[in-house]
DODOKE-52653 format. One record per atom (N, C-alpha, C): x, y, z; atom name. Coordinates in steps of 0.05 Angstrom, whole numbers. Example, Ala and Ser with C-alpha at 12.3 -4.5 7.8 and 13.67 -1.06 7.14 Angstrom:
BEGIN
<pt><X>264</X><Y>-114</Y><Z>156</Z><atome>N</atome></pt>
<pt><X>246</X><Y>-90</Y><Z>156</Z><atome>CA</atome></pt>
<pt><X>264</X><Y>-66</Y><Z>156</Z><atome>C</atome></pt>
<pt><X>257</X><Y>-45</Y><Z>142</Z><atome>N</atome></pt>
<pt><X>273</X><Y>-21</Y><Z>143</Z><atome>CA</atome></pt>
<pt><X>258</X><Y>1</Y><Z>157</Z><atome>C</atome></pt>
//
This chain:
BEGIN
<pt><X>17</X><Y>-24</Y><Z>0</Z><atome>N</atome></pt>
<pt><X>0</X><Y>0</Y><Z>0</Z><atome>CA</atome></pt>
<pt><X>17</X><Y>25</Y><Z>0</Z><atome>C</atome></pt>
<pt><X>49</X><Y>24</Y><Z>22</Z><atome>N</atome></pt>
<pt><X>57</X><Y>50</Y><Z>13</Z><atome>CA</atome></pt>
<pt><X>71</X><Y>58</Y><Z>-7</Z><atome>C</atome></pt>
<pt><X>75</X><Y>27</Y><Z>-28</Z><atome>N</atome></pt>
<pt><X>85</X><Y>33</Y><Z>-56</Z><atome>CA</atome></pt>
<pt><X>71</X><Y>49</Y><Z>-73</Z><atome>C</atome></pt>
<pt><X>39</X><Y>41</Y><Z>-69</Z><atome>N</atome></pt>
<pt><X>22</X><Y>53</Y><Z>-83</Z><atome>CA</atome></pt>
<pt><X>19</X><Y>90</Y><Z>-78</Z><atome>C</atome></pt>
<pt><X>21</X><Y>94</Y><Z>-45</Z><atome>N</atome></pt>
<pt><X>12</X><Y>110</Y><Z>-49</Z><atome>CA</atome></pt>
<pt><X>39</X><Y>130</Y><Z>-56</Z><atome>C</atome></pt>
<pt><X>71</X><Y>120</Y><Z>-61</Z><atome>N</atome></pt>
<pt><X>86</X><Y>141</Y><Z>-63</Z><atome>CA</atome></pt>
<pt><X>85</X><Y>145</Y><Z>-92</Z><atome>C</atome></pt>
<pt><X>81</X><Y>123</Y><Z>-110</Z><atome>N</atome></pt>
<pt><X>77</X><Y>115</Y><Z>-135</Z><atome>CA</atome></pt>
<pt><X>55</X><Y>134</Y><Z>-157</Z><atome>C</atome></pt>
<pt><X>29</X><Y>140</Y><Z>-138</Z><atome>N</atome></pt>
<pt><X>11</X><Y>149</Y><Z>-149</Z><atome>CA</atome></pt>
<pt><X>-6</X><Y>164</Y><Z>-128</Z><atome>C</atome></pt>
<pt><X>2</X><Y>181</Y><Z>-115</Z><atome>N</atome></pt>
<pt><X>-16</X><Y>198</Y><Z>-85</Z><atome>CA</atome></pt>
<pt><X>-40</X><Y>207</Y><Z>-99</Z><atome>C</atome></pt>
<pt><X>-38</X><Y>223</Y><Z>-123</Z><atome>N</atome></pt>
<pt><X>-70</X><Y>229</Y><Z>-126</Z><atome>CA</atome></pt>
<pt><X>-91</X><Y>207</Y><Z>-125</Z><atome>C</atome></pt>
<pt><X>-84</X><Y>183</Y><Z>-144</Z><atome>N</atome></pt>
<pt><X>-104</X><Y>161</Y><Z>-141</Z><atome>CA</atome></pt>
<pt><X>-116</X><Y>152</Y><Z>-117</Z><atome>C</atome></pt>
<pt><X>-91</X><Y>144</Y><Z>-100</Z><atome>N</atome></pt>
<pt><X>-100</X><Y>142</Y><Z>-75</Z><atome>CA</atome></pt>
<pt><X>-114</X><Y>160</Y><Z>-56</Z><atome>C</atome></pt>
<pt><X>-107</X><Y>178</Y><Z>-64</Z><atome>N</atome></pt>
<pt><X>-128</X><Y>203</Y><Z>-57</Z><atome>CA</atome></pt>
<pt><X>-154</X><Y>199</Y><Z>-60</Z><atome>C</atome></pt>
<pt><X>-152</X><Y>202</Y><Z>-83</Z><atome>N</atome></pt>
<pt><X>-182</X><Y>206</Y><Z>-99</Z><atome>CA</atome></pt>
<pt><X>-198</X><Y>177</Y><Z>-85</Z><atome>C</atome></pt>
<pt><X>-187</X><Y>152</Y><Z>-93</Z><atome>N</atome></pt>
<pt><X>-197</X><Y>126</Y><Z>-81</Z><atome>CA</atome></pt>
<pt><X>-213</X><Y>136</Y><Z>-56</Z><atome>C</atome></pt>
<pt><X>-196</X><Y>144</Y><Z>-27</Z><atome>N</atome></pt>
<pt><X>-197</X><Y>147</Y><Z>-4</Z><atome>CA</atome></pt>
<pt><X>-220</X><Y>175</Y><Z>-6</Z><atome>C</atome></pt>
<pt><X>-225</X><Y>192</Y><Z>-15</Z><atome>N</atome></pt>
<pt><X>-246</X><Y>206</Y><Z>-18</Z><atome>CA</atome></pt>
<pt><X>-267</X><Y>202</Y><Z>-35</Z><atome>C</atome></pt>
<pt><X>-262</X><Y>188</Y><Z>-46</Z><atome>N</atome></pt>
<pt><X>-286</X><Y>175</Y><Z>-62</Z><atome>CA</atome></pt>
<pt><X>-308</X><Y>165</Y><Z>-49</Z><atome>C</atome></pt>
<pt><X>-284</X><Y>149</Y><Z>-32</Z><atome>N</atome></pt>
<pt><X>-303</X><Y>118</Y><Z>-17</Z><atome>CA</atome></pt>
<pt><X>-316</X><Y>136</Y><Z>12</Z><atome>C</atome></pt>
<pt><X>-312</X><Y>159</Y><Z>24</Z><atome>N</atome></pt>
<pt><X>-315</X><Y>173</Y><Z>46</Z><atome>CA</atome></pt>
<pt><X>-339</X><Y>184</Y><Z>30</Z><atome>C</atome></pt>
<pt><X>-345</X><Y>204</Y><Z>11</Z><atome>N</atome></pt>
<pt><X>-362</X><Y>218</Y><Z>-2</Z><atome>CA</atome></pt>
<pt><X>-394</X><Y>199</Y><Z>-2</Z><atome>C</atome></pt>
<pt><X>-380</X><Y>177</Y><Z>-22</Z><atome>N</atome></pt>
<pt><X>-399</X><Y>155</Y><Z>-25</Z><atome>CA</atome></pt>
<pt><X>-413</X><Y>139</Y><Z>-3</Z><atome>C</atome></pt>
<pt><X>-394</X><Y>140</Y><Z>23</Z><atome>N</atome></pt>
<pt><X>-412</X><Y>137</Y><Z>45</Z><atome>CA</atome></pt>
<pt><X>-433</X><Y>158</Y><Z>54</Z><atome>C</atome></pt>
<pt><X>-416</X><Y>173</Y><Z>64</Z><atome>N</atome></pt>
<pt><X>-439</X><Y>203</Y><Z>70</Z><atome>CA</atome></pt>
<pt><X>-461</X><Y>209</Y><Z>52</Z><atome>C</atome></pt>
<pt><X>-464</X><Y>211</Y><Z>30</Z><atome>N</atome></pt>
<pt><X>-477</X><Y>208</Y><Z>11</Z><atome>CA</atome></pt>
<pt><X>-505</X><Y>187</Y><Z>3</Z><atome>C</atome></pt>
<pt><X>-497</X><Y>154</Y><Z>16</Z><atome>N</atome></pt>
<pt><X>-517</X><Y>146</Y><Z>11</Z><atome>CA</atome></pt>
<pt><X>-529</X><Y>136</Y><Z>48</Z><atome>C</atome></pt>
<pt><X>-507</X><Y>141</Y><Z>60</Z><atome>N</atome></pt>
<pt><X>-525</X><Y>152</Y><Z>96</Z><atome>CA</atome></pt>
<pt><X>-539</X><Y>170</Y><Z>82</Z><atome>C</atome></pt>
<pt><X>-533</X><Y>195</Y><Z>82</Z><atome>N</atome></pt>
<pt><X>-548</X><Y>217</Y><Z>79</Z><atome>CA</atome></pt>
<pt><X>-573</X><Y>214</Y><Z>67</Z><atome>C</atome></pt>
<pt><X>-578</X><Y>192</Y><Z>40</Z><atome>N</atome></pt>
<pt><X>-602</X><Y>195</Y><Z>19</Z><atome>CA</atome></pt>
<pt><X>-619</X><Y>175</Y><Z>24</Z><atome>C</atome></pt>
<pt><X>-605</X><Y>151</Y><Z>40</Z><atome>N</atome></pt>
<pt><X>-617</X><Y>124</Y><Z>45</Z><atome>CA</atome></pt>
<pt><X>-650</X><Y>123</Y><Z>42</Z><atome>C</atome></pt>
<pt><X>-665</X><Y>154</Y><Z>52</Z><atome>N</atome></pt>
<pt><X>-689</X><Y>148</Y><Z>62</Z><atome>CA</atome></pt>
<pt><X>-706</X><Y>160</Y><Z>38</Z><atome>C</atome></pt>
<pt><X>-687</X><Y>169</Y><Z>13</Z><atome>N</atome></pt>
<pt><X>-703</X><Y>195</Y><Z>-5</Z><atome>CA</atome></pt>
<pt><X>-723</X><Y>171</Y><Z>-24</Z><atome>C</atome></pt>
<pt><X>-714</X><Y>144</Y><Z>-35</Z><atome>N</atome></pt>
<pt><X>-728</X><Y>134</Y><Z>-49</Z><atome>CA</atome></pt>
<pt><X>-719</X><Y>144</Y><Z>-78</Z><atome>C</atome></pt>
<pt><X>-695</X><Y>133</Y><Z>-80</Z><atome>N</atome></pt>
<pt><X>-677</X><Y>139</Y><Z>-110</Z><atome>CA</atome></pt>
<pt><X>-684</X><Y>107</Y><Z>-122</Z><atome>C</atome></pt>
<pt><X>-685</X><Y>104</Y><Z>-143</Z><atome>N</atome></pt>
<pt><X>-691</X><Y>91</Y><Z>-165</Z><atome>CA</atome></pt>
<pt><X>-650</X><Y>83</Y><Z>-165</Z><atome>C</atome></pt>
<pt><X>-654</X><Y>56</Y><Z>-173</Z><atome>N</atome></pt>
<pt><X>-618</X><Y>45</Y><Z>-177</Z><atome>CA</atome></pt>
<pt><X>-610</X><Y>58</Y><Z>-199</Z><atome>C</atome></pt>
<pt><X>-622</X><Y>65</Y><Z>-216</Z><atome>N</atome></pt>
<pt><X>-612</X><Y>81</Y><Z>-232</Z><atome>CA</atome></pt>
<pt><X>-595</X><Y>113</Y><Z>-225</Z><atome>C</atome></pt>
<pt><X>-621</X><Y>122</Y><Z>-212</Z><atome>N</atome></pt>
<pt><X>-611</X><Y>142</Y><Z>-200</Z><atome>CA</atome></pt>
<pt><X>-582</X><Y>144</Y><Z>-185</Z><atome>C</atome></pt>
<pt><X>-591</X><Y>129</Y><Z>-161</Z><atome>N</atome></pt>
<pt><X>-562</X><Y>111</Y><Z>-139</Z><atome>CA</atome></pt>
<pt><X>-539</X><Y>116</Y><Z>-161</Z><atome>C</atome></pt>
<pt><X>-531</X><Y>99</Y><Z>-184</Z><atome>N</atome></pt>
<pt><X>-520</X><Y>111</Y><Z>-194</Z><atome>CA</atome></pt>
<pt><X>-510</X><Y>127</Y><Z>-208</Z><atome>C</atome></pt>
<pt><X>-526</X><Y>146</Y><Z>-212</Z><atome>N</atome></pt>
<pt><X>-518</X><Y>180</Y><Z>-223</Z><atome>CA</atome></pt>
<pt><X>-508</X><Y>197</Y><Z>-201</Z><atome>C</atome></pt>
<pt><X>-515</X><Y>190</Y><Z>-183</Z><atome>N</atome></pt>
<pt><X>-519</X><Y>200</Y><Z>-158</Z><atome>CA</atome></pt>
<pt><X>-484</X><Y>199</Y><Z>-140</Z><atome>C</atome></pt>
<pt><X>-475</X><Y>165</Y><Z>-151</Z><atome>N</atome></pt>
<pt><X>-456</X><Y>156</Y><Z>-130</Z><atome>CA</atome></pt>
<pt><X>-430</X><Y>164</Y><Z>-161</Z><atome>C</atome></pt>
<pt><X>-437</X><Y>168</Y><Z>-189</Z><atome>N</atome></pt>
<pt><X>-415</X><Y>170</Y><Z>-211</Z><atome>CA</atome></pt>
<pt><X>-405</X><Y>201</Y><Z>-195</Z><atome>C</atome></pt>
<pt><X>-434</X><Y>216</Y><Z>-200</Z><atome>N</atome></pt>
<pt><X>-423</X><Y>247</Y><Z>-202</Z><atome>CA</atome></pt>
<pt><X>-417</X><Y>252</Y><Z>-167</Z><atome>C</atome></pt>
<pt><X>-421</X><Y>235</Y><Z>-150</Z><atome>N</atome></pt>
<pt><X>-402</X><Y>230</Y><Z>-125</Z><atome>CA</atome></pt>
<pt><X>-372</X><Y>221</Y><Z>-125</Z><atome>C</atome></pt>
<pt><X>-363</X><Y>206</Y><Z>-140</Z><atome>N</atome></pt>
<pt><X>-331</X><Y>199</Y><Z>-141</Z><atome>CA</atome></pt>
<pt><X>-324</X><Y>222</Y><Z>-167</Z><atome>C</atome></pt>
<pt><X>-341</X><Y>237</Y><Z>-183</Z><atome>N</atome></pt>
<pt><X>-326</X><Y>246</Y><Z>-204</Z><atome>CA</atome></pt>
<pt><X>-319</X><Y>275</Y><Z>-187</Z><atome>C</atome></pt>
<pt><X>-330</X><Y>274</Y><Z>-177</Z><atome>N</atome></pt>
<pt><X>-330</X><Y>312</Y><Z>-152</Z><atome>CA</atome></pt>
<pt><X>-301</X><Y>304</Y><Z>-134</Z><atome>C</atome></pt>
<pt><X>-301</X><Y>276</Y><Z>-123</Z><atome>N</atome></pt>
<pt><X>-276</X><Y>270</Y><Z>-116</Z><atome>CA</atome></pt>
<pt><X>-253</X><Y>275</Y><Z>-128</Z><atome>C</atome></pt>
<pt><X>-255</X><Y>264</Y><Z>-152</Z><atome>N</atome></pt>
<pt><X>-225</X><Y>274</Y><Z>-162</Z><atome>CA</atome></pt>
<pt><X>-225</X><Y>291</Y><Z>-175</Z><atome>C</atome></pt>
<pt><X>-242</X><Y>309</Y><Z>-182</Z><atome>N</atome></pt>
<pt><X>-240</X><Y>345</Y><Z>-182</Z><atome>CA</atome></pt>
<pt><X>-226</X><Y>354</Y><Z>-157</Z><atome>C</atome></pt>
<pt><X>-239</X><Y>350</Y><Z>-140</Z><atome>N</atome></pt>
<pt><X>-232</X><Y>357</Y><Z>-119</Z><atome>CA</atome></pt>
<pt><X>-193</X><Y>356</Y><Z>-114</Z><atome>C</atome></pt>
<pt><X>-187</X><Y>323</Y><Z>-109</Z><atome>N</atome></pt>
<pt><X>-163</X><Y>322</Y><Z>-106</Z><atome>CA</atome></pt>
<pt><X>-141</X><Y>331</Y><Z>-139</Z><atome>C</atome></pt>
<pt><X>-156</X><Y>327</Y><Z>-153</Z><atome>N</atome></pt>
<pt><X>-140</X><Y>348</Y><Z>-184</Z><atome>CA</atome></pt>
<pt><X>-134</X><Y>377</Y><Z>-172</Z><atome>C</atome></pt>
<pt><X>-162</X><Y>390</Y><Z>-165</Z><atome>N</atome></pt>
<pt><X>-153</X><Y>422</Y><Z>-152</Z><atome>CA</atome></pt>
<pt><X>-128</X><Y>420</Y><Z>-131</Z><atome>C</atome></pt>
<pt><X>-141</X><Y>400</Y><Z>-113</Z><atome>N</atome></pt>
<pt><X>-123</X><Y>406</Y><Z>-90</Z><atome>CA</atome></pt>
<pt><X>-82</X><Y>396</Y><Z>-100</Z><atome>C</atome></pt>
<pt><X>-82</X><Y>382</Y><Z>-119</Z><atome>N</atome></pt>
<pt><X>-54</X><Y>382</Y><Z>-127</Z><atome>CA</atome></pt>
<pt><X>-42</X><Y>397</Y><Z>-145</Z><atome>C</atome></pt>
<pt><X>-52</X><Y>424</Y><Z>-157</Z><atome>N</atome></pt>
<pt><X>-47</X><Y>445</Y><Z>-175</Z><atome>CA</atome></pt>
<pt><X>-29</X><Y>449</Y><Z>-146</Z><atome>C</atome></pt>
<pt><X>-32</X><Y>450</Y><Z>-127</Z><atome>N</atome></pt>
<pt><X>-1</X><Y>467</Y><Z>-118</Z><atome>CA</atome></pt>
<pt><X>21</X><Y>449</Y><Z>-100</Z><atome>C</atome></pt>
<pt><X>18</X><Y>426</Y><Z>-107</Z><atome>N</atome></pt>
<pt><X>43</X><Y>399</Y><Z>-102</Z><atome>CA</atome></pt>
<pt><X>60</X><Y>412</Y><Z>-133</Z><atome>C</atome></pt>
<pt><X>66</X><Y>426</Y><Z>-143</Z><atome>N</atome></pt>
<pt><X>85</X><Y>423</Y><Z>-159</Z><atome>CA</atome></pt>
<pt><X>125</X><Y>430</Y><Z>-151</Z><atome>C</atome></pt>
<pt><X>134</X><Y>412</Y><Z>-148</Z><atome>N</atome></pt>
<pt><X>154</X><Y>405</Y><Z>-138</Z><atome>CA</atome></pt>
<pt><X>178</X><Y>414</Y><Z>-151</Z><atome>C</atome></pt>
<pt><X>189</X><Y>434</Y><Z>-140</Z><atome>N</atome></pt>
<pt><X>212</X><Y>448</Y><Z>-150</Z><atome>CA</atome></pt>
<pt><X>209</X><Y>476</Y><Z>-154</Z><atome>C</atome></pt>
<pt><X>184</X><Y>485</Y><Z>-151</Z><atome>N</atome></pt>
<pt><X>171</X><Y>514</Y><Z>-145</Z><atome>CA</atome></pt>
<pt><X>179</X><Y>527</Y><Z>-118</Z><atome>C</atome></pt>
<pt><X>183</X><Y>549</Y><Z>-119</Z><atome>N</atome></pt>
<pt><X>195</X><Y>566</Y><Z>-98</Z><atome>CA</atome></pt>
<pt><X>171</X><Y>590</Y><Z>-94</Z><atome>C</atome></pt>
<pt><X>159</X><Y>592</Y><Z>-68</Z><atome>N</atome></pt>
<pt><X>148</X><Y>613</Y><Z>-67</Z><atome>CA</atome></pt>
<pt><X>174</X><Y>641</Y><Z>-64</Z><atome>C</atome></pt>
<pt><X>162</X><Y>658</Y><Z>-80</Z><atome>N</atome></pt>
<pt><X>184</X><Y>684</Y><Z>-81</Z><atome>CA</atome></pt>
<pt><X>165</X><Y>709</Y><Z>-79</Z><atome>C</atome></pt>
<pt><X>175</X><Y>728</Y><Z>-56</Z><atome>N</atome></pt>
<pt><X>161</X><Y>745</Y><Z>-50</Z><atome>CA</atome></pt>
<pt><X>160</X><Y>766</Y><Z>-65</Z><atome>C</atome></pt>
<pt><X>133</X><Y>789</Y><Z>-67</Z><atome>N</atome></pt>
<pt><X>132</X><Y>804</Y><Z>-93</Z><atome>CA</atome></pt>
<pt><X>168</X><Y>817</Y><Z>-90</Z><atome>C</atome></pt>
<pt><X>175</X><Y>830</Y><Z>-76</Z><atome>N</atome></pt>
<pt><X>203</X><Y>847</Y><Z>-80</Z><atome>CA</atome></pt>
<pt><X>222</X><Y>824</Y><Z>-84</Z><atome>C</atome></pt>
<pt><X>222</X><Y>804</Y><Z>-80</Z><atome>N</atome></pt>
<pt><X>245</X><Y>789</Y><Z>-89</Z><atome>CA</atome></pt>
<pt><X>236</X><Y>785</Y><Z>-118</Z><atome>C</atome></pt>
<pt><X>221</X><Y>776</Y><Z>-130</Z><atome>N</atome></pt>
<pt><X>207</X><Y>771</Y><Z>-158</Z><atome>CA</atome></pt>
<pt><X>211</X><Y>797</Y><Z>-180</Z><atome>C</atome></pt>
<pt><X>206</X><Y>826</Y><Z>-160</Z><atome>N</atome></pt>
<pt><X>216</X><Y>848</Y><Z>-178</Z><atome>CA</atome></pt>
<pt><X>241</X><Y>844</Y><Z>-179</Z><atome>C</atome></pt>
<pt><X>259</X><Y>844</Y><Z>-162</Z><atome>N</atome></pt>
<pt><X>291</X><Y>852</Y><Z>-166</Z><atome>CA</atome></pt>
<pt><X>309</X><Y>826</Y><Z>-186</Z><atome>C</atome></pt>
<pt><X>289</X><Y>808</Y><Z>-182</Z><atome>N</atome></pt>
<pt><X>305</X><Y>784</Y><Z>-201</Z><atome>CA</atome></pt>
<pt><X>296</X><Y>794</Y><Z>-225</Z><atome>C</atome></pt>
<pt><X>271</X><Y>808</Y><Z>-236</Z><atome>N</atome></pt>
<pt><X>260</X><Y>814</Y><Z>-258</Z><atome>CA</atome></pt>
<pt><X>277</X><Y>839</Y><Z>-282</Z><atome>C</atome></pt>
<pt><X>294</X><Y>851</Y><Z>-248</Z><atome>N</atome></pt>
<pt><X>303</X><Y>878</Y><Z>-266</Z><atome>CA</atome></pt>
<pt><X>336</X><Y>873</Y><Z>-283</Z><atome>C</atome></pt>
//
C-alpha cells in the first residue's frame, strides 16, 4: 500500500475520498427513495467531484517551485 501510495498519491487520494463521499452520501439519501438508476448517477457524479476535488487540490504539489516574495520577484526581474 505505501508503494502505491508514493507511486501514485492522487489516485490514492481520490480512491480514499471517493469511498468517504460515497458513504456520507448514501447515509445521507438512504431514506429519499432513488430509483438504482438514480443511486447511480448520484454515487458516478459522487466519485467524479472526488477527483475534481483532489485534481484542484494538487495544482499546488508542484515540486521544484519556490514561493518568491513580490520584492524578491521584482529585483530578479530587473
Amino acid at each position: 500500500m505505501r508503494n502505491l501510495w508514493e507511486k501514485h498519491p492522487n489516485l490514492v487520494s481520490w480512491a480514499a475520498l471517493a469511498v468517504g463521499m460515497v458513504i456520507i452520501v448514501v447515509f445521507s439519501a438512504r431514506n429519499v427513495g432513488f430509483q438504482p438508476s438514480q443511486w447511480a448517477a448520484v454515487i458516478l457524479a459522487t466519485v467524479a467531484l472526488a477527483g475534481l476535488c483532489v485534481w484542484i487540490i494538487s495544482w499546488d504539489d508542484s515540486p521544484g517551485e519556490e514561493i518568491v516574495s513580490g520584492k524578491e520577484q521584482d529585483a530578479a526581474s530587473k
